[in-house]
C-alpha positions in Angstrom: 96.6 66.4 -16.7 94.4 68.5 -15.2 97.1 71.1 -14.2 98.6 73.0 -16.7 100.6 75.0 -14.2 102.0 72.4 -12.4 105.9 71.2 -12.5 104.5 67.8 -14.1 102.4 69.6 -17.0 105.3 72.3 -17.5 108.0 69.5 -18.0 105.8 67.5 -20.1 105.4 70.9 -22.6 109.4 71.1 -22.3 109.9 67.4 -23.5 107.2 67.7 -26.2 108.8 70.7 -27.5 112.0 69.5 -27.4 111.0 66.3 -29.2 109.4 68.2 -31.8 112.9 70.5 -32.5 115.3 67.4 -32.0 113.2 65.3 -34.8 111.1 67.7 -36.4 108.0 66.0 -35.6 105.9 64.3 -32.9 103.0 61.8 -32.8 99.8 61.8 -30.5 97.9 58.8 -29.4 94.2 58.9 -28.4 93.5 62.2 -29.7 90.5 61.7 -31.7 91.7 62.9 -35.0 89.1 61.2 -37.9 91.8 58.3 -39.8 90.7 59.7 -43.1 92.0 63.7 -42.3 95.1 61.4 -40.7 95.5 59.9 -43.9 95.1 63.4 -46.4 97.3 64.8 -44.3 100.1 61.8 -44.6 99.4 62.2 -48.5 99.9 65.6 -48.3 103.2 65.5 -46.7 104.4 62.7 -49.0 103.5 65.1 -52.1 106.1 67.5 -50.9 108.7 65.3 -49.4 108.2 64.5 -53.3 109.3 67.6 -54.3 112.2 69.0 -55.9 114.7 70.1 -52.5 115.3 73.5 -53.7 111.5 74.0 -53.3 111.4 72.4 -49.5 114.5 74.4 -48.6 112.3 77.9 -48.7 110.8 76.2 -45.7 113.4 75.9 -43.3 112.9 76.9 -40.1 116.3 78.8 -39.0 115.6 80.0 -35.8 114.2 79.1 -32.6 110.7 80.3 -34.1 109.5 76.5 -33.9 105.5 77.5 -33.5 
């Protein structure tokens, strides 16, 4: 996109976003992110999904404040 005004760019932001609050992630493609930083940061998350839930429940999110 070279447009980030237009009605296609705006609704592609809108449908990202919404994917991101409906499953609480997303995943880009072709974004030339180094595979070893990929894989930390996978390690990383599975170290606290690891964790105790009282711990991960003083992350909740429980507003609209999704950035």
């Amino acid at each position: 996109m070279t447009d980030r005004e237009s009605a296609g760019a705006r609704e592609a932001g809108r449908l990202f976003a919404q994917a991101a609050k409906d499953y609480g992630f997303v995943t880009v493609r072709n974004h030339g992110i180094d595979a070893e930083l990929i894989a930390k940061v996978v390690q990383q998350a599975d170290l606290f999904f690891n964790t105790d839930q009282d711990y991960r429940n003083q992350f909740i999110v429980d507003n609209e404040d999704y950035g």
